[in-house]
C-alpha positions in Angstrom: 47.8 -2.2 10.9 47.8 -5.1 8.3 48.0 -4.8 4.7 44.4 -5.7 4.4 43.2 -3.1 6.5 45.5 -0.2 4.7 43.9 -1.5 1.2 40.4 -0.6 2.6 41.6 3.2 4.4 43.3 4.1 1.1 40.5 2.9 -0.8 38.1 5.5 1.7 41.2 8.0 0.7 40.2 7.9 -2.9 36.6 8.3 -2.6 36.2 10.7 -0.4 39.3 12.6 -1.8 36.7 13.0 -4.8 33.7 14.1 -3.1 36.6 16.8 -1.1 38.0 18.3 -3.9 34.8 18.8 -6.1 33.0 20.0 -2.4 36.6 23.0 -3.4 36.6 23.4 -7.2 32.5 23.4 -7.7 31.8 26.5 -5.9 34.5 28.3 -6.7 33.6 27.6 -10.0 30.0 28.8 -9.3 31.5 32.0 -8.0 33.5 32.4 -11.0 30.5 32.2 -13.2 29.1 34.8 -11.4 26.7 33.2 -9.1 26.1 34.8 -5.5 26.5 33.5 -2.1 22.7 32.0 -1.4 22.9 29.6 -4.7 26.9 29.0 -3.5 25.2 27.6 0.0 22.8 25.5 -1.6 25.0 24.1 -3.7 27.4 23.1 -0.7 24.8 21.7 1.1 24.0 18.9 -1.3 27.1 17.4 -0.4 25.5 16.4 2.7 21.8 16.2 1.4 21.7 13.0 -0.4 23.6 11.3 2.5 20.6 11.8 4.5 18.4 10.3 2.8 20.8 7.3 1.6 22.3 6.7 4.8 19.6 4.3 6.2 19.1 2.7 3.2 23.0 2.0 2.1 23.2 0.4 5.6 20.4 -2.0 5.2 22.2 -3.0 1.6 25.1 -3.3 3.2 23.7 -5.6 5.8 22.1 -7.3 3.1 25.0 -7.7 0.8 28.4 -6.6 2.4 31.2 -4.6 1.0 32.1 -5.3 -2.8 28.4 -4.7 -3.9 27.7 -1.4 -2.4 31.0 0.3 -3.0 30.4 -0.4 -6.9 27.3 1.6 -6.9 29.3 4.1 -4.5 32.5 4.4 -7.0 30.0 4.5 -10.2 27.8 7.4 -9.0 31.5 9.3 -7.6 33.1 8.8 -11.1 29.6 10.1 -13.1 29.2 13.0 -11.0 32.8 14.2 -11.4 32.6 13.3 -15.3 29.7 15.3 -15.5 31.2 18.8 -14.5 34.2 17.7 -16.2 32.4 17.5 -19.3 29.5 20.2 -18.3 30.8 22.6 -16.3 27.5 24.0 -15.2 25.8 25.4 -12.1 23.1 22.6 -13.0 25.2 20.1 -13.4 27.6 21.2 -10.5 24.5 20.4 -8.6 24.1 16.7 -9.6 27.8 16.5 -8.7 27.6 17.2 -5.5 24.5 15.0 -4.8 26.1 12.2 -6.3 29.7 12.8 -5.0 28.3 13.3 -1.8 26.1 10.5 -1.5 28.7 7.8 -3.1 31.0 9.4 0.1 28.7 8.3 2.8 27.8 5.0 1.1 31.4 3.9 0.8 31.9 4.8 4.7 29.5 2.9 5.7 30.0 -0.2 3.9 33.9 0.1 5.1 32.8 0.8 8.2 30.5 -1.7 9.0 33.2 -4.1 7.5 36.6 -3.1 9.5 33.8 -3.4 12.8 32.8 -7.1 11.9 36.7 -8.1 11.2 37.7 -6.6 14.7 37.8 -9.3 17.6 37.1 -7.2 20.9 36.8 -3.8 21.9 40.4 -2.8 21.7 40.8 -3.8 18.0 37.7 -2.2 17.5 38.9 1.4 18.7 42.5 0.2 16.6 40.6 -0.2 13.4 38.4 2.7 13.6 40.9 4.9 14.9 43.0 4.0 11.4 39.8 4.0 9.5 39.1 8.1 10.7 42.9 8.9 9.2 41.4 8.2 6.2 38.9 11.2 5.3 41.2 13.6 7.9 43.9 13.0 5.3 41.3 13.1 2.0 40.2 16.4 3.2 43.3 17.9 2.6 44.6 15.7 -0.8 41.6 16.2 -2.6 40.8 20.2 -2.5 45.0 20.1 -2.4 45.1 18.7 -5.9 42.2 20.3 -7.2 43.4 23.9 -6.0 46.9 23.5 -8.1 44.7 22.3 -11.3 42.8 24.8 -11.3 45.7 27.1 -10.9 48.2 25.4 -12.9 46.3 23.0 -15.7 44.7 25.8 -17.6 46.3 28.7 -19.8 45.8 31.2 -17.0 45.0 30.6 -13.3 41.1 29.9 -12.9 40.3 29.4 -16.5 37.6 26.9 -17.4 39.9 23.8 -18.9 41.7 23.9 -15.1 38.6 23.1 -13.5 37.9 20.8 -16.2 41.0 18.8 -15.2 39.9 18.9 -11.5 37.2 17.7 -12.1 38.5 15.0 -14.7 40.9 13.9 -12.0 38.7 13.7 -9.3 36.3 11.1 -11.1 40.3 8.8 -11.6 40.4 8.2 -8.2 37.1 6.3 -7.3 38.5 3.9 -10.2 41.2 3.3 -7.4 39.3 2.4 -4.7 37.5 -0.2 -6.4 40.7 -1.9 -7.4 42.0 -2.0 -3.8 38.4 -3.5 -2.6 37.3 -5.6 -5.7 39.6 -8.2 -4.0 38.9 -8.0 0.1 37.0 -10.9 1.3 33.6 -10.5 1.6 32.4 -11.8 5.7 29.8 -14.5 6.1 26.0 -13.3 5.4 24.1 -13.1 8.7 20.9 -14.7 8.3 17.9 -13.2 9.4 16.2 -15.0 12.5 13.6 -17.6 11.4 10.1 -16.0 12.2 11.1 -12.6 13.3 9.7 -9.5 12.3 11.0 -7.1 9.8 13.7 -4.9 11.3 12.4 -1.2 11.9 14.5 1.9 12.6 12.5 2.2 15.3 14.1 -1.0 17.5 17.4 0.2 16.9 15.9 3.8 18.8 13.9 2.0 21.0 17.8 1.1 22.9 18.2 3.8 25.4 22.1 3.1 24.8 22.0 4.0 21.4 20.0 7.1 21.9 22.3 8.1 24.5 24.9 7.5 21.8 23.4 9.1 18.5 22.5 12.2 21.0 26.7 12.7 22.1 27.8 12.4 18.8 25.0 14.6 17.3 26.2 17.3 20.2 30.1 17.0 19.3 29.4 16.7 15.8 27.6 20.4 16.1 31.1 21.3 17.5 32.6 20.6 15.0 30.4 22.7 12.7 30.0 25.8 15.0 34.3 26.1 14.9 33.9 25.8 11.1 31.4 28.1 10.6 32.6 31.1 13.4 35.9 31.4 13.0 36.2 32.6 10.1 33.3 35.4 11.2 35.4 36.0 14.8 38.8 36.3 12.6 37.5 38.4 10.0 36.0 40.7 12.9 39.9 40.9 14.6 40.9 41.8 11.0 42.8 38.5 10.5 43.7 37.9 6.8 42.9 34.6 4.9 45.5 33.1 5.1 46.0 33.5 8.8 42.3 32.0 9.2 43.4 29.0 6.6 45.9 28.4 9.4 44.1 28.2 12.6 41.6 25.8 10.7 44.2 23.9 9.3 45.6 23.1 13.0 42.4 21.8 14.4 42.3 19.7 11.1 45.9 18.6 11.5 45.2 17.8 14.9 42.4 15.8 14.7 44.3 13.7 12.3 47.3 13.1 14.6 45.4 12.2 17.5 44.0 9.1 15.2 47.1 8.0 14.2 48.3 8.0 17.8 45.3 6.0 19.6 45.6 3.0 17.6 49.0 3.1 20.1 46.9 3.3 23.3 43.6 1.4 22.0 43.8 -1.1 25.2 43.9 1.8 27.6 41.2 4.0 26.3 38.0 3.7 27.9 35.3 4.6 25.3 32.9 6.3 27.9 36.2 8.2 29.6 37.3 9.5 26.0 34.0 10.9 25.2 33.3 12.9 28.4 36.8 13.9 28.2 36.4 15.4 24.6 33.0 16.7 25.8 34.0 18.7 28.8 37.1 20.0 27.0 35.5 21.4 24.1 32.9 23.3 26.6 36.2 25.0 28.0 37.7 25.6 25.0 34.4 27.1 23.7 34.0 29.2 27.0 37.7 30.8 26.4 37.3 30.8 22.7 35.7 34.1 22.1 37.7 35.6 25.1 41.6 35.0 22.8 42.6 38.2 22.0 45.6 37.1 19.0 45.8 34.9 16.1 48.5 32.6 17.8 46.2 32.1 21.2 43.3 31.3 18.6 45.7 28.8 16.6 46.8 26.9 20.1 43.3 26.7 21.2 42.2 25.5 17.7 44.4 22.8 17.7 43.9 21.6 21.6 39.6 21.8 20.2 41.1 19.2 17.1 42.1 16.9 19.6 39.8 16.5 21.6 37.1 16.5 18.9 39.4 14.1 16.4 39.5 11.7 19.4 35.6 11.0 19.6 34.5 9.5 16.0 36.6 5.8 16.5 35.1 5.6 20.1 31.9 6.2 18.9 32.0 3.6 16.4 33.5 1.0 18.7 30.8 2.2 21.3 28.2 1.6 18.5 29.2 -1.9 17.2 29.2 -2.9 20.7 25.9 -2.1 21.7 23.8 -3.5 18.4 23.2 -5.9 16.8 25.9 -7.7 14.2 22.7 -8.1 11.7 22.4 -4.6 11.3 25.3 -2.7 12.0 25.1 -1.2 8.6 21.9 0.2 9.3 23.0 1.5 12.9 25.6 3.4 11.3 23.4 5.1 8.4 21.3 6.2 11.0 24.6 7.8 12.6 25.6 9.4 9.6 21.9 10.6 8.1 21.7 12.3 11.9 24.9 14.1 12.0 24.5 15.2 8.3 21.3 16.5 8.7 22.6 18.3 11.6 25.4 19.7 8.7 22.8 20.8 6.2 20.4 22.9 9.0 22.9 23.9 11.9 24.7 26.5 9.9 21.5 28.4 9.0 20.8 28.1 12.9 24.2 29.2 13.8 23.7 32.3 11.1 20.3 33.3 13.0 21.7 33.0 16.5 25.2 34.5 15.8 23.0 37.7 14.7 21.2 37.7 17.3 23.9 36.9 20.5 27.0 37.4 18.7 29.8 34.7 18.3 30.6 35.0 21.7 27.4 34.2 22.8 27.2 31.3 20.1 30.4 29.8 21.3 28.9 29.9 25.0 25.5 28.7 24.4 27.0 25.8 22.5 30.0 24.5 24.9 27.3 24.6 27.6 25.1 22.7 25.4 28.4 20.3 25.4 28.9 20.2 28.9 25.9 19.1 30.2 25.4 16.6 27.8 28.8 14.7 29.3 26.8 12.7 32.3 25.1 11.4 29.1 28.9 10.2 28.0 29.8 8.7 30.9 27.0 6.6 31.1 28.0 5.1 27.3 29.4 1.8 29.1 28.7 -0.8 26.9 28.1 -4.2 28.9 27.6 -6.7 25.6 30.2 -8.1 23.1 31.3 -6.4 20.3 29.9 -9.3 18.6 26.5 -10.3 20.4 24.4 -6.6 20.7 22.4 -5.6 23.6 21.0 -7.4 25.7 17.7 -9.0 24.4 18.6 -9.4 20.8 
């Protein structure tokens, strides 16, 4: 990993280290101010919300006008919505944090995205670079709500009083500041021109490839994963009378895990297969989901947890190199906000699906119905064999 590239994963650190620890300190704040769970749920979904509807946009920008440009608008609307409940600690206010947190978060992965993939030559650096670029938010998930958990404890008079949250939140709108230092200097790529004569791009080309269907579909599917082991075991540990802390733990293996397995496939980028890794990940998360509900202690939980983190930490940099191999250079951007606009769509409505169906089936038949879900989705996987250049697109553009 060059210096370059490190300035540009620490610089995703910082950012998304904000939206992290405002997505901890915001609703607990809401809770302390006496708000109940159904306004708490809304106001963690906006995290996700605005990058829906930003996603495809940000990407056209970026393909328009590449990194420095976008991640100034991403690191201004970051620092304002942490400023805000810094200054207004509101449930209002809180709110318009976390839409503008959330959406400067999915911009600035983007644009960094779609950067690291046009620097990469081939389709081993391109699994290297994105397999360092995911360290980045697997480590920010833990520094961000890490810091902003001991302000709130520690900064204040008592534990939980206002002023402590004021400082979390003071100090998560510092470290967008950072990341603009660390990118205001990266060398912006060589515009793409548009083709002389052609039409105006449409969403609808980019879906009109069966490949990236096939592709947006996988990750949609092990994205869900992800979600359904957030959202149930908490519910299947607080059922076997597991404590919080316990519970912490088990999710804090997966999340560990799927941070080490990153930093270790950079090592073996030139003998991964991106089509192998993905139905690899796929039919070992229907397993691990089949058996899930079955574990009858907290250790077998916490072994199984962390065996579901690596296989699910090891899809998002093949899916990335899968994806800047398969579309165009000209709008990579706009290939990957329509990647992350589907899978965070998929974050604001699964839980509320997974809340009806767990009622009605249990979490043992939410686990199953799911991994199965998974499973028969890997022929789809195997198939992701991308036959163009990571620099040329499919064929026919």
């Amino acid at each position: 990993m060059n210096a370059a590239l490190a300035r540009l994963i620490l610089a995703h650190v910082c950012v998304h280290a904000c939206m992290a620890g405002t997505r901890l300190a915001a609703p607990l704040l809401a809770l302390r101010e006496g708000y109940g769970a159904m306004p708490v749920g809304f106001l963690l979904a906006l995290f996700a919300l605005t990058q829906v509807f930003l996603a495809l946009p940000a990407g056209r920008y970026a393909d328009r006008h590449g990194l420095r440009r976008p991640v100034v608008y991403a690191v201004v609307a970051a620092i304002v919505g942490a400023a805000l409940a810094a200054i207004w600690p509101s449930y209002p206010v809180l709110c318009v944090a976390a839409l503008a947190t959330g959406g400067a978060t999915g911009v600035a992965s983007i644009v960094l995205q779609r950067h690291v993939g046009r620097v990469a030559e081939g389709a081993t650096q391109l699994k290297q670079v994105f397999s360092w670029l995911a360290t980045g938010p697997a480590f920010s998930n833990f520094f961000g709500p890490f810091v902003a958990g001991l302000l709130i404890d520690h900064a204040g008079s008592a534990p939980g009083d206002l002023f402590g949250y004021r400082v979390a939140f003071g100090l998560m709108a510092t470290l967008p500041i950072i990341s603009w230092l660390l990118v205001r200097k990266a060398e912006e790529l060589p515009h793409i021109p548009d083709v002389p004569g052609a039409a105006k791009p449409r969403v609808w080309d980019l879906l009109h490839e069966p490949m990236l269907r096939r592709l947006l579909l996988v990750n949609w599917a092990l994205s869900s994963c992800w979600d359904v082991h957030t959202f149930v075991v908490p519910i299947l540990g607080h059922e076997r009378g597991l404590s919080a802390s316990v519970i912490g733990a088990i999710l804090g293996g997966f999340a560990i895990a799927a941070a080490v397995v990153r930093v270790v496939m950079p090592l073996l980028a030139e003998r991964l297969r991106e089509s192998v890794v993905i139905t690899g990940a796929m039919v070992a998360t229907a397993v691990l989901f089949a058996v899930y509900p079955l574990l009858p202690t907290a250790w077998t939980m916490g072994v199984v947890s962390v065996l579901l983190g690596l296989a699910l930490g090891s899809v998002q940099p093949m899916v990335m190199s899968t994806l800047h191999q398969i579309t165009p250079e000209h709008r990579h951007g706009e290939a990957l906000g329509l990647r992350l606009m589907s899978i965070n769509a998929s974050s604001v409505a699964m839980p509320m699906l997974f809340g009806a169906l767990s009622s009605l089936i249990g979490v043992a038949g939410l686990f199953w119905i799911v991994g199965l879900a998974v499973g028969s989705g890997s022929r789809a996987a195997w198939l992701l064999k991308p036959v163009a250049s990571a620099r040329g697109g499919p064929p026919g553009h």
